[in-house]
BALOBA-1460 file (C-alpha; in Angstrom, 3 decimals):
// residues 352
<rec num="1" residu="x" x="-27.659" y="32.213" z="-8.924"/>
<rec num="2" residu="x" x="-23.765" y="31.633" z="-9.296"/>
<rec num="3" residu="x" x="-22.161" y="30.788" z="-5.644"/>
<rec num="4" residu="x" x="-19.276" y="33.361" z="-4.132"/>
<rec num="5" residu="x" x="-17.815" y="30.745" z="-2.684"/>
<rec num="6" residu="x" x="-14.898" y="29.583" z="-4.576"/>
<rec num="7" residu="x" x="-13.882" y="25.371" z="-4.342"/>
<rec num="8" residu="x" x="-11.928" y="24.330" z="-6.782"/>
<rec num="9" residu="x" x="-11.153" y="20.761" z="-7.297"/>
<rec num="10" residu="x" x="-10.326" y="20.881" z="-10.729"/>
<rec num="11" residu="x" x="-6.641" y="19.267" z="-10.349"/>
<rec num="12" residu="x" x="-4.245" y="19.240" z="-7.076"/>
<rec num="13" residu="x" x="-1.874" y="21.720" z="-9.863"/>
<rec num="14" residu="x" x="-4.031" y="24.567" z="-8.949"/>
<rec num="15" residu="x" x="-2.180" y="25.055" z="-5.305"/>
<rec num="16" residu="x" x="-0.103" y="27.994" z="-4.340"/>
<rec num="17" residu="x" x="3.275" y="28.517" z="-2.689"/>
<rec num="18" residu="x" x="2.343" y="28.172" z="1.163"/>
<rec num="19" residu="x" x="3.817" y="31.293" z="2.790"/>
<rec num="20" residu="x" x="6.783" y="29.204" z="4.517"/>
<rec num="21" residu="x" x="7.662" y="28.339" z="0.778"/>
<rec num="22" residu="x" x="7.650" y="31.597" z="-0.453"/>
<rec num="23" residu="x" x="10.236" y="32.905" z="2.556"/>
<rec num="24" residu="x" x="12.539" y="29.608" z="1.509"/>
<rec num="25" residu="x" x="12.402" y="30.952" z="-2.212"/>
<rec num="26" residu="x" x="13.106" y="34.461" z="-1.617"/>
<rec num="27" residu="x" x="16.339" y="33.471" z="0.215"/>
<rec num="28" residu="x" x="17.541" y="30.430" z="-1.993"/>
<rec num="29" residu="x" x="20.888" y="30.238" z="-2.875"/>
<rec num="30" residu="x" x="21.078" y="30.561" z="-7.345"/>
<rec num="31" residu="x" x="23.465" y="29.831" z="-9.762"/>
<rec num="32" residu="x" x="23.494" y="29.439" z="-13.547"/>
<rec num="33" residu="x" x="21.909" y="25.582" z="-13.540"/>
<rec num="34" residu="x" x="23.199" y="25.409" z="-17.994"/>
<rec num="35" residu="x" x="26.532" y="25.570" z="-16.512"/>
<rec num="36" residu="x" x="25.655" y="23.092" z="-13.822"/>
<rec num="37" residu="x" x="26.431" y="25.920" z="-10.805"/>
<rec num="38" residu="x" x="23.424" y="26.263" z="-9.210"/>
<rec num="39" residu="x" x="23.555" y="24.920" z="-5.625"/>
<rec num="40" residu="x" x="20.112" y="24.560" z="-4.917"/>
<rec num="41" residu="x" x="19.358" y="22.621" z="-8.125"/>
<rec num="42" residu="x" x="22.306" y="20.146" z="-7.504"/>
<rec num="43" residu="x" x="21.038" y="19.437" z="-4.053"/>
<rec num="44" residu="x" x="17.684" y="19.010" z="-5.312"/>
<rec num="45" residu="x" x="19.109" y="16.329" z="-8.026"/>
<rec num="46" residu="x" x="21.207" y="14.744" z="-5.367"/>
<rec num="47" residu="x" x="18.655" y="14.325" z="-2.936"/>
<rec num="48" residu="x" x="16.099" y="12.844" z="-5.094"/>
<rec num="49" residu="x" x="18.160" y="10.757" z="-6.945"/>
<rec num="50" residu="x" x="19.468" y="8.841" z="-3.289"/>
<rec num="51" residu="x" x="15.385" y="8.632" z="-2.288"/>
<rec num="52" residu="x" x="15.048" y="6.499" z="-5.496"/>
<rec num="53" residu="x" x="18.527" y="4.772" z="-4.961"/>
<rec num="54" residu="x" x="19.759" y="6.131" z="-8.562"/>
<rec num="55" residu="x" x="23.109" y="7.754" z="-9.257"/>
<rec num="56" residu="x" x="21.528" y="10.838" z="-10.746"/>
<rec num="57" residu="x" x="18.509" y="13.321" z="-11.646"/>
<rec num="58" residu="x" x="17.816" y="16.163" z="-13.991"/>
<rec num="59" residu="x" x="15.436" y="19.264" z="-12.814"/>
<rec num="60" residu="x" x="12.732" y="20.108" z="-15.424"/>
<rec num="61" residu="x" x="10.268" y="22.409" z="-15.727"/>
<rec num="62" residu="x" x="7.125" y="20.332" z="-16.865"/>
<rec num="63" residu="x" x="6.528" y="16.399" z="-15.743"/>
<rec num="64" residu="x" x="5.709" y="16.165" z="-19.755"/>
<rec num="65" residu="x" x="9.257" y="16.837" z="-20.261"/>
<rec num="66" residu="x" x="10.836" y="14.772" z="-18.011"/>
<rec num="67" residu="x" x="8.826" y="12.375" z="-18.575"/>
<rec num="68" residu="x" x="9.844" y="12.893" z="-23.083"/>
<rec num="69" residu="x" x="13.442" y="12.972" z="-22.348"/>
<rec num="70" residu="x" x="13.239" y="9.469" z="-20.227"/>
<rec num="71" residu="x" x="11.360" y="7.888" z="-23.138"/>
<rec num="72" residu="x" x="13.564" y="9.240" z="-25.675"/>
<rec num="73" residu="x" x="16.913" y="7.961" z="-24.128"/>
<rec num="74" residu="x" x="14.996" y="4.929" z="-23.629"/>
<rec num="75" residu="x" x="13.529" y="4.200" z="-26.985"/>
<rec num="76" residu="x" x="15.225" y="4.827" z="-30.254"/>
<rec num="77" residu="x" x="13.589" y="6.863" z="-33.141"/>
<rec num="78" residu="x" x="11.282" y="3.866" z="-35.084"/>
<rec num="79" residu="x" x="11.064" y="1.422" z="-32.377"/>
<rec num="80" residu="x" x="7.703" y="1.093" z="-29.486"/>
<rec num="81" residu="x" x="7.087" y="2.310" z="-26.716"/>
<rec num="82" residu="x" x="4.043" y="0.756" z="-24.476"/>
<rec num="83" residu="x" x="1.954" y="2.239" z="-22.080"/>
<rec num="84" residu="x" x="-1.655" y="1.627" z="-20.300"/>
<rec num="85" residu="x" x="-4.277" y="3.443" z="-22.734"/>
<rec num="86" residu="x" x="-5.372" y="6.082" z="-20.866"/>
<rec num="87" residu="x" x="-1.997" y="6.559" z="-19.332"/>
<rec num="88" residu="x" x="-1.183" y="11.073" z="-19.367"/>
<rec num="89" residu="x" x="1.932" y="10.010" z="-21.837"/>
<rec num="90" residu="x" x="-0.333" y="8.970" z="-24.799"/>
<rec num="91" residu="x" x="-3.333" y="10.860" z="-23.272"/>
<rec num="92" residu="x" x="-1.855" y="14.198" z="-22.256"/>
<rec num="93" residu="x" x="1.632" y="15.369" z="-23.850"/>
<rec num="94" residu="x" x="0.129" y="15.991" z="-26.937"/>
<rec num="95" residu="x" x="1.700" y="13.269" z="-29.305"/>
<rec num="96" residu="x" x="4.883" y="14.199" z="-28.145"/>
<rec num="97" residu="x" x="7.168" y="10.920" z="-28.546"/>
<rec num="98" residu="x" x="5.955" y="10.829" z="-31.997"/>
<rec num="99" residu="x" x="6.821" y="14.134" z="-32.491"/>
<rec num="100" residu="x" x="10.215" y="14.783" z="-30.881"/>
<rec num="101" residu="x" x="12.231" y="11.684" z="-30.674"/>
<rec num="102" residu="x" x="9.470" y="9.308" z="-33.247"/>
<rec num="103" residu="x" x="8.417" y="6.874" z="-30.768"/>
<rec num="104" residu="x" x="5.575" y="4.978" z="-32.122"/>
<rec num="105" residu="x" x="3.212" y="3.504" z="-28.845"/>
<rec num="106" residu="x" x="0.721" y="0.874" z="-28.579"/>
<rec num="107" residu="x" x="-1.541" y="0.500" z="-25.880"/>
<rec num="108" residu="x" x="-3.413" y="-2.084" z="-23.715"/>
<rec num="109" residu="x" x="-6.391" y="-0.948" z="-21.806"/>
<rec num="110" residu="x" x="-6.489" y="-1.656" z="-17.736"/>
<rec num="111" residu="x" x="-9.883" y="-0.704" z="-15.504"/>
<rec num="112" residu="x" x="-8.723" y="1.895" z="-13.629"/>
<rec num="113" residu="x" x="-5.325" y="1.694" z="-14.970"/>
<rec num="114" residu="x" x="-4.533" y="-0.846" z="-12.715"/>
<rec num="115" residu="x" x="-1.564" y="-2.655" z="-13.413"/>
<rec num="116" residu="x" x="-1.609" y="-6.862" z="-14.200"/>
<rec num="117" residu="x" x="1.922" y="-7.453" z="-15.632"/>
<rec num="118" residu="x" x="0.646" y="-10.320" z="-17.971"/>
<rec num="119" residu="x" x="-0.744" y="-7.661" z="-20.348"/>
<rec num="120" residu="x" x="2.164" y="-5.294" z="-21.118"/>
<rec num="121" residu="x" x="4.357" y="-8.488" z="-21.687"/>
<rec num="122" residu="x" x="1.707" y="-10.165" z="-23.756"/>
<rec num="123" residu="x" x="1.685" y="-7.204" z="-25.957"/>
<rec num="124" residu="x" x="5.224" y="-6.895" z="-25.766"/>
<rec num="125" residu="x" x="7.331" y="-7.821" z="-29.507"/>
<rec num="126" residu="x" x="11.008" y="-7.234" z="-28.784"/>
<rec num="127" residu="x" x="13.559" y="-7.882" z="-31.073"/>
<rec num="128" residu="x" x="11.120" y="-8.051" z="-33.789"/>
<rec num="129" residu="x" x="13.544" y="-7.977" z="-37.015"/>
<rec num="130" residu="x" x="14.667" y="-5.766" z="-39.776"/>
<rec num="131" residu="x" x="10.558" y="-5.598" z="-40.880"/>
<rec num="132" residu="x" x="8.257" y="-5.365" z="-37.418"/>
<rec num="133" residu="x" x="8.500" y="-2.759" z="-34.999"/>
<rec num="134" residu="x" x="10.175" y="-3.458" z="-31.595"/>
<rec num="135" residu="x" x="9.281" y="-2.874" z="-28.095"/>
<rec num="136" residu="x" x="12.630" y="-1.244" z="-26.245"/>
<rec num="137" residu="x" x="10.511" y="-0.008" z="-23.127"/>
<rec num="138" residu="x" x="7.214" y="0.168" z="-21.047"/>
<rec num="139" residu="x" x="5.600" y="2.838" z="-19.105"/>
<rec num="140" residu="x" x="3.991" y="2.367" z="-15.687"/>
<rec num="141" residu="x" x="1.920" y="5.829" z="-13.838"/>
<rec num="142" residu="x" x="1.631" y="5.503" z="-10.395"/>
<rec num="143" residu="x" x="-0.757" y="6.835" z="-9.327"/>
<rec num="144" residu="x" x="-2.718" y="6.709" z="-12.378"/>
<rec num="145" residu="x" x="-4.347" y="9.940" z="-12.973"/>
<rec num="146" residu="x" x="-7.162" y="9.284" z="-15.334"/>
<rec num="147" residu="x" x="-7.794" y="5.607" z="-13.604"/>
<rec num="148" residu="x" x="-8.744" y="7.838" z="-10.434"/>
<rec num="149" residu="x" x="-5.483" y="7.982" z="-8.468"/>
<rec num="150" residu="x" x="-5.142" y="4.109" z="-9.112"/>
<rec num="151" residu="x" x="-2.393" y="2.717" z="-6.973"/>
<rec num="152" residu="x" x="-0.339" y="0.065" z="-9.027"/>
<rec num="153" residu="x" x="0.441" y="-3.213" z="-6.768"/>
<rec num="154" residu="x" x="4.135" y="-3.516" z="-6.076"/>
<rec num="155" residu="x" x="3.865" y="-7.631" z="-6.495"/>
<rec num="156" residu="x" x="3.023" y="-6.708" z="-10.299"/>
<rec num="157" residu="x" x="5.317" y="-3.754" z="-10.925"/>
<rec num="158" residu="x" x="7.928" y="-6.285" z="-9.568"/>
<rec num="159" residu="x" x="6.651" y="-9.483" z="-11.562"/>
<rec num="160" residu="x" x="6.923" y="-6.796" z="-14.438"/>
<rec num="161" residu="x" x="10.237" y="-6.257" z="-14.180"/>
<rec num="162" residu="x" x="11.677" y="-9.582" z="-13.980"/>
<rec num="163" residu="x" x="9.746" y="-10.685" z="-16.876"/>
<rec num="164" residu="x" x="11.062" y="-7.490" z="-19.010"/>
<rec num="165" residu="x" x="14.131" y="-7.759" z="-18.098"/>
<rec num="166" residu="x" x="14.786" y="-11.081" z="-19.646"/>
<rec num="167" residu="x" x="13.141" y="-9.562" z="-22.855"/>
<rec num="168" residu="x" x="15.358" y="-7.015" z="-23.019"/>
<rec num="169" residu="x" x="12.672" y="-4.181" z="-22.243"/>
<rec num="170" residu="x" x="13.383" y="-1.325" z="-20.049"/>
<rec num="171" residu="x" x="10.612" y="0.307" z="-17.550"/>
<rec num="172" residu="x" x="10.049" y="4.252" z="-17.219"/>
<rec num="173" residu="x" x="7.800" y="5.341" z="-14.174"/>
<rec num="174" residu="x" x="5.594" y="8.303" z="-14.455"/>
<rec num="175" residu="x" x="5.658" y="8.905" z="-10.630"/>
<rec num="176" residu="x" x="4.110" y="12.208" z="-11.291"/>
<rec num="177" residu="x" x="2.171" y="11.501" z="-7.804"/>
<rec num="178" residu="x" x="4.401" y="8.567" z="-6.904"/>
<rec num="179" residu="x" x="4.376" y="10.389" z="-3.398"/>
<rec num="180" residu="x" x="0.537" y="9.374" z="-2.858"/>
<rec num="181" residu="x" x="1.360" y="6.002" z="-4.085"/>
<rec num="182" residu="x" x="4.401" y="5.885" z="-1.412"/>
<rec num="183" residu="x" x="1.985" y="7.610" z="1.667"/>
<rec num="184" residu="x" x="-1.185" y="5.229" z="0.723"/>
<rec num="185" residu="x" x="0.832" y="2.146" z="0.388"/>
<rec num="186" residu="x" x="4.076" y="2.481" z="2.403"/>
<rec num="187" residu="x" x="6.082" y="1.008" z="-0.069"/>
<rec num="188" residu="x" x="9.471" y="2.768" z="-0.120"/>
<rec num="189" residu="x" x="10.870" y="5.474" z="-2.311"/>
<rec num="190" residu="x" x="13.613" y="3.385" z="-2.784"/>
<rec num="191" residu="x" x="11.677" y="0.565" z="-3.717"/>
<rec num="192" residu="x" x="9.681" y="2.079" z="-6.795"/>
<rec num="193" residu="x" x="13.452" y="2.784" z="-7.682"/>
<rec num="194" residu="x" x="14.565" y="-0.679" z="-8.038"/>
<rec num="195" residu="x" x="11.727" y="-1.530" z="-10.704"/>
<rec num="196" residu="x" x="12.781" y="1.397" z="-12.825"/>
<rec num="197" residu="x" x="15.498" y="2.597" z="-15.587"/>
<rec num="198" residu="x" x="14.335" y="5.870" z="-15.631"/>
<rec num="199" residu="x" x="11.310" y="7.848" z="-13.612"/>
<rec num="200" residu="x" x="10.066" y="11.249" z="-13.727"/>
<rec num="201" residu="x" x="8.627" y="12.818" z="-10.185"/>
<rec num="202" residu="x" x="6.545" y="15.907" z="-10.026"/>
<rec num="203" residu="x" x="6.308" y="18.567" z="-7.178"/>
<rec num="204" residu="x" x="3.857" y="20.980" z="-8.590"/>
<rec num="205" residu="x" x="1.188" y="18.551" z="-7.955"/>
<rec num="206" residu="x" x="0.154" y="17.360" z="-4.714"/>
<rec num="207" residu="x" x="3.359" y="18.667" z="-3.216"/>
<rec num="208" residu="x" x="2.257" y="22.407" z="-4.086"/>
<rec num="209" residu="x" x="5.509" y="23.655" z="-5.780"/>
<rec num="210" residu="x" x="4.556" y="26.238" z="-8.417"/>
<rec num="211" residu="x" x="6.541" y="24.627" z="-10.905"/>
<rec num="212" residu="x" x="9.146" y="21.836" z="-11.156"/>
<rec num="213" residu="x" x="9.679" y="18.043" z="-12.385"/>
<rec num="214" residu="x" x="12.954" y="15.929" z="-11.959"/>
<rec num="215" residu="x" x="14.134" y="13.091" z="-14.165"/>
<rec num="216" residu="x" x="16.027" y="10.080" z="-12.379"/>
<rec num="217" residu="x" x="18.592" y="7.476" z="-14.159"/>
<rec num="218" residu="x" x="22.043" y="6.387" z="-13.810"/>
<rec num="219" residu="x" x="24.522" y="8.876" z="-14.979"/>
<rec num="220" residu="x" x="24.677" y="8.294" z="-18.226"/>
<rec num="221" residu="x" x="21.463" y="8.687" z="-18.926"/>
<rec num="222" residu="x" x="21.100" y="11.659" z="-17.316"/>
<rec num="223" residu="x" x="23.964" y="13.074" z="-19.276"/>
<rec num="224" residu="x" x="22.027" y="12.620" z="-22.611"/>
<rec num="225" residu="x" x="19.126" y="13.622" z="-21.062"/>
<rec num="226" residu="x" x="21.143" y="16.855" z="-20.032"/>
<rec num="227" residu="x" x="21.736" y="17.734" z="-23.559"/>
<rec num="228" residu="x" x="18.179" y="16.879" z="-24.830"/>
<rec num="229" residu="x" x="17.170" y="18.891" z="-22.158"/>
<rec num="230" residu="x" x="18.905" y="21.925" z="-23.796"/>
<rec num="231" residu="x" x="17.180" y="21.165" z="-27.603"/>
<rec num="232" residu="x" x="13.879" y="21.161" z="-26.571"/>
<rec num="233" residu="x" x="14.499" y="24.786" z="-24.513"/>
<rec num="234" residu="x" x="14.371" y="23.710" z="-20.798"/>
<rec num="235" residu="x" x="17.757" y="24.751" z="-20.167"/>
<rec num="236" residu="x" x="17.740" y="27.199" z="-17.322"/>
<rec num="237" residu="x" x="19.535" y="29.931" z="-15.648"/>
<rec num="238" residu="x" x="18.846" y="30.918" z="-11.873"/>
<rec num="239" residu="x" x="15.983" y="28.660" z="-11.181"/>
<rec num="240" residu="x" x="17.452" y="27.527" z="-7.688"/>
<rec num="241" residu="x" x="14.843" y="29.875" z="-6.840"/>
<rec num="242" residu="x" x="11.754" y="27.077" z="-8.051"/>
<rec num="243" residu="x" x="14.261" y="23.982" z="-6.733"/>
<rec num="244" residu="x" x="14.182" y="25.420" z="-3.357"/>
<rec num="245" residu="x" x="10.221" y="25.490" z="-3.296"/>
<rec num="246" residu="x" x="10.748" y="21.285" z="-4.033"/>
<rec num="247" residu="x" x="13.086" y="21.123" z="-1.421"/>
<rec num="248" residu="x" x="10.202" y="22.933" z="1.215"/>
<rec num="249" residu="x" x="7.479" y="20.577" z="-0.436"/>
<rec num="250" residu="x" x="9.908" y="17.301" z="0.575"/>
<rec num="251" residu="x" x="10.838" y="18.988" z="4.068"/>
<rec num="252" residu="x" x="6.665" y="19.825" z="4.546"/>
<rec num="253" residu="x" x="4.162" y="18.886" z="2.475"/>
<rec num="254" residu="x" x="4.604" y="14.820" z="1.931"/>
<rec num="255" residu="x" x="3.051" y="14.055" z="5.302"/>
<rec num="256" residu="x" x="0.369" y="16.023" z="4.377"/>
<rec num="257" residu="x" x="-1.087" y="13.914" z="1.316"/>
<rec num="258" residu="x" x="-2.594" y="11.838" z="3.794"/>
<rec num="259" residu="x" x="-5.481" y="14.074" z="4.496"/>
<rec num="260" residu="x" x="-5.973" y="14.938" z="0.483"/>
<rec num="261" residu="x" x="-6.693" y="10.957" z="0.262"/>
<rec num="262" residu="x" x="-9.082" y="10.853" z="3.438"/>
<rec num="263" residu="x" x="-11.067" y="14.029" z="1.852"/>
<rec num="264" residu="x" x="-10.866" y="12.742" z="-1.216"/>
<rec num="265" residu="x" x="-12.202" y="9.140" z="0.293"/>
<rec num="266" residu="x" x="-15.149" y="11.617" z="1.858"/>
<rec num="267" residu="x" x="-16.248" y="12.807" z="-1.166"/>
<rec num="268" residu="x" x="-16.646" y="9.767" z="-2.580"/>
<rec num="269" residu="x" x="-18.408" y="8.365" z="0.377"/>
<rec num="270" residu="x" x="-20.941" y="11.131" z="-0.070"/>
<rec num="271" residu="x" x="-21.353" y="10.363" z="-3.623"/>
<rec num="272" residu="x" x="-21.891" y="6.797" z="-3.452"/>
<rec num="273" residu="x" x="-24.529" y="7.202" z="-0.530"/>
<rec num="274" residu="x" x="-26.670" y="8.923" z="-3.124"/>
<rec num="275" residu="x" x="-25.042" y="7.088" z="-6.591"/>
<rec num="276" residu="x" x="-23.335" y="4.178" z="-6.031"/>
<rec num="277" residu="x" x="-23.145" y="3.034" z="-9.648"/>
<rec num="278" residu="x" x="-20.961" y="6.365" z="-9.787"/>
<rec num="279" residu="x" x="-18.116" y="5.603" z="-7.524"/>
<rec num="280" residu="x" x="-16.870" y="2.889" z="-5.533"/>
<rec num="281" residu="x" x="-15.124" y="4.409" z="-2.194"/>
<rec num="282" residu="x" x="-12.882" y="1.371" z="-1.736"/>
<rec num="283" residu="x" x="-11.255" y="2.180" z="-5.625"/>
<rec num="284" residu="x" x="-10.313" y="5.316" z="-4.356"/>
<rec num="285" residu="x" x="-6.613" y="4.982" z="-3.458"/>
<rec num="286" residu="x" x="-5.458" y="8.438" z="-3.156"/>
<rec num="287" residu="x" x="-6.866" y="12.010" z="-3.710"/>
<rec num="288" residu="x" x="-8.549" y="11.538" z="-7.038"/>
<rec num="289" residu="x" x="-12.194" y="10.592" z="-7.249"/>
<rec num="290" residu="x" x="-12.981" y="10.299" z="-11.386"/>
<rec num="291" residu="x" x="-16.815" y="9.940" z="-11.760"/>
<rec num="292" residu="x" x="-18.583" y="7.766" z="-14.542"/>
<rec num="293" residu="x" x="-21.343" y="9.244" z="-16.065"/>
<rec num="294" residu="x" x="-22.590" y="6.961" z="-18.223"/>
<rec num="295" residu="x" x="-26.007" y="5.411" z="-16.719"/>
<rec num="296" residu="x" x="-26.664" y="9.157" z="-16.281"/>
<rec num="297" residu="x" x="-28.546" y="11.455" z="-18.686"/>
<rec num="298" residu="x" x="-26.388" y="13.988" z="-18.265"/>
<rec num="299" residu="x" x="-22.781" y="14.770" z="-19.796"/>
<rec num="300" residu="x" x="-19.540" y="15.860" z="-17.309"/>
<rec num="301" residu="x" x="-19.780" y="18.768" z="-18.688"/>
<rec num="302" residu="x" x="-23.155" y="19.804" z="-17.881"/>
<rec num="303" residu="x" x="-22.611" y="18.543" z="-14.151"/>
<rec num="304" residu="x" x="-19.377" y="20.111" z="-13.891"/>
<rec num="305" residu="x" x="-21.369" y="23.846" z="-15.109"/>
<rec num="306" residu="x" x="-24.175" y="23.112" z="-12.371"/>
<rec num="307" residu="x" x="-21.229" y="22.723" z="-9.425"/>
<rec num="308" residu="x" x="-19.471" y="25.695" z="-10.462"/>
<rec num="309" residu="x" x="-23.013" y="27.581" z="-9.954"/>
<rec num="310" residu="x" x="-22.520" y="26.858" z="-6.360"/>
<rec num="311" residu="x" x="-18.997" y="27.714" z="-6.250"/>
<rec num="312" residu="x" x="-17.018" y="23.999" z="-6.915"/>
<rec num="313" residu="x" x="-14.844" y="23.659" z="-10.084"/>
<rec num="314" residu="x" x="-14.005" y="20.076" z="-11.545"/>
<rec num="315" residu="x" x="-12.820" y="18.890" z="-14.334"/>
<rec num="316" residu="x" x="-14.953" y="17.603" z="-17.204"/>
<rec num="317" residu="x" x="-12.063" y="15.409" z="-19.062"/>
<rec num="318" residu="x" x="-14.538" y="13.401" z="-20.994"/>
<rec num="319" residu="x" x="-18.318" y="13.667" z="-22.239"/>
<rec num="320" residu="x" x="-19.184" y="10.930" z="-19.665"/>
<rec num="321" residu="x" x="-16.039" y="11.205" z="-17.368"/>
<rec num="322" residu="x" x="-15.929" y="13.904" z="-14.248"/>
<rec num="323" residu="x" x="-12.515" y="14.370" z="-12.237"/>
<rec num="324" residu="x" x="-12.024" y="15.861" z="-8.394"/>
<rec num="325" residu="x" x="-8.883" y="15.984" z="-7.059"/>
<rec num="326" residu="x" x="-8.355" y="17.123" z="-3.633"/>
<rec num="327" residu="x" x="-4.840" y="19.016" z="-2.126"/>
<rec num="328" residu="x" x="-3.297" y="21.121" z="0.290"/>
<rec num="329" residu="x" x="-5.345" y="24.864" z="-0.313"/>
<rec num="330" residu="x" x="-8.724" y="22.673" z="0.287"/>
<rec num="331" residu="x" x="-10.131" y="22.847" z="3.954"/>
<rec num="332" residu="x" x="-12.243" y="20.579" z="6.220"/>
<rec num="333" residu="x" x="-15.262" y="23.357" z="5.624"/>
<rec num="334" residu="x" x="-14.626" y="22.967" z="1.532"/>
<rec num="335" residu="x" x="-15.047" y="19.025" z="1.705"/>
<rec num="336" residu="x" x="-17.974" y="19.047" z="4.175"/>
<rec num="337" residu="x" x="-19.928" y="21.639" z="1.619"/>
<rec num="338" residu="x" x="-18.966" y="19.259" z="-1.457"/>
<rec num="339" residu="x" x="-20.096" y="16.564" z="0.132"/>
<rec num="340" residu="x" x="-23.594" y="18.159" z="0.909"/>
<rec num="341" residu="x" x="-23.699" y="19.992" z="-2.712"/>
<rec num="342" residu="x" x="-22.417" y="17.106" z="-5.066"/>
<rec num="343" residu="x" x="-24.806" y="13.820" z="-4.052"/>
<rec num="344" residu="x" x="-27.962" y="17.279" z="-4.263"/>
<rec num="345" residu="x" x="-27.272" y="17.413" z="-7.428"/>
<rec num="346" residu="x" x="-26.579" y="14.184" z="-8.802"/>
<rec num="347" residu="x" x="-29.804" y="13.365" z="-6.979"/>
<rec num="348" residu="x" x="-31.612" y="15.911" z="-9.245"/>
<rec num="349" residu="x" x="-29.698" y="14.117" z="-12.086"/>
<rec num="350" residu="x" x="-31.301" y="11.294" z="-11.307"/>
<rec num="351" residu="x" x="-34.461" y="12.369" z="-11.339"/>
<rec num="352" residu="x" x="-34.484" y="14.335" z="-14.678"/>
């Protein structure tokens, strides 16, 4: 029998504009944001470019295209990008480097995405003549979604850009949840910004936005990117009305990550108690717990059908691979009847 109770847990996107937001949209000052005269959106772009320390920022709609146009200004049509393997730009935009700006990627594969600096730069091949393809940049996520909310050490993202920059490489941050690496870690905004040539920052995430992205550079970049912006159809008119909901999530909803990482950290408590092999609590650095199937007989996606029976959707993003992510619409009652559902389950999955 199929559960009336509704949890879902599927991704920290699936949040809606908090009442408080909606009353700061419906009053927000709006301009025409192609010709650059929307007031909200430059304050938005302002402000976020000074919490990284960078001269400028471009609002998108999608992380996906901020994070395309950073990579494109970054890495010329022909020559390599590189990027953890599971990373969401090779795993999630759909082959879109290779398709709009002909970025060709290679990989190297971290446990949890966790960043070690040695093996981006021993993959690295800049400068690689007239016949070999060249490395011009690196991506770094932080957190990394599909390593489980991974936090990447600062000591390596640092170590990573002193040895790149003698290479001649540039670094692009996917901080799509760079604001639950900056509340579990305390490292500064401004910090991440140093490492960086270009980042992309999300607030339609774990910030509960309904929609909005922002690219950060120098100005120049973020002049090209302007442009590119335009050709791929993300210029937009009014849409101070959306930048106002980011500037709400930054005024609000930042302090309040820290409880989607202790739920999160509850979860996984409850899980291990029953499955340890499944999830180690101390791995889980922010408000994703991914769960590995594989000494189990059965697939995500026949676990993830049995929790939405009792009312909890999550996110089979593999045969063998199981995502929760907790956020800001969950509530202490919603974690405490996971926690009792999930490790009943996985207990009968044990046993089958």
């Amino acid at each position: 029998m199929t559960s009336s109770r509704k949890v879902d847990l599927r991704s920290d996107t699936v949040t809606k504009p908090s009442a408080g937001m909606r009353e700061i949209m419906s009053a927000a000052e709006v301009g025409d944001d192609v010709y650059g005269e929307d007031p909200t959106v430059n304050s938005l772009e302002n402000r976020v470019a000074k919490l990284f320390g960078k001269e400028a920022a471009l609002f998108c709609p999608t992380g996906s295209m901020a994070n395309q146009l950073s990579i494109r200004i970054l890495v010329a049509p022909g020559e390599e990008l590189i990027t953890e393997t599971n990373s969401h730009i090779v795993r999630a935009e759909l082959g879109a480097g290779a398709v709009f700006s002909g970025i060709t990627t290679r990989t190297w594969l971290a446990d949890r995405g966790l960043l070690n600096a040695d093996e981006p730069l021993n993959i690295a091949k800049p400068d690689s003549g007239p016949y070999l393809v060249s490395t011009t940049a690196i991506a770094v996520e932080n957190t990394h979604n599909f390593g489980g909310g991974t936090v990447q050490p600062i000591s390596e993202i640092k170590k990573l850009r002193q040895e790149s920059q003698k290479l001649g490489i540039s670094l692009h941050l996917d901080g799509a949840r760079i604001w639950n690496a900056h509340v579990s870690s305390g490292v500064e905004l401004v910090e991440y910004g140093n490492y960086f040539d270009t980042i992309s920052v999300c607030f339609s995430k774990g910030l509960g936005a309904p929609v909005g992205s922002i690219m950060i550079s120098d100005k120049e970049r973020i002049g090209k990117a302007r442009q590119w912006r335009k050709r791929y159809g993300g210029g937009m008119r009014q849409v101070g009305v959306l930048a106002s909901a980011c500037h709400y999530a930054l005024d609000h909803n930042i302090k309040l990550l820290k409880i989607d990482h202790q739920r999160a950290k509850l979860i996984a408590k409850a899980i291990a108690s029953i499955a340890p092999n499944l999830i180690n609590p101390e791995h889980v650095d922010t408000n994703i717990v991914g769960l590995d199937l594989t000494g189990l007989k059965i697939t995500a996606a026949e676990l993830s059908s049995w929790l939405q029976e009792k009312g909890i959707l999550t996110g089979a993003l593999g045969p063998k691979y199981l995502r929760l992510v907790t956020h800001l619409d969950l509530t202490d009652d919603d974690i405490e009847y996971v926690s009792q559902v999930l490790p009943k389950l996985l207990q009968r999955a044990l046993v089958s």
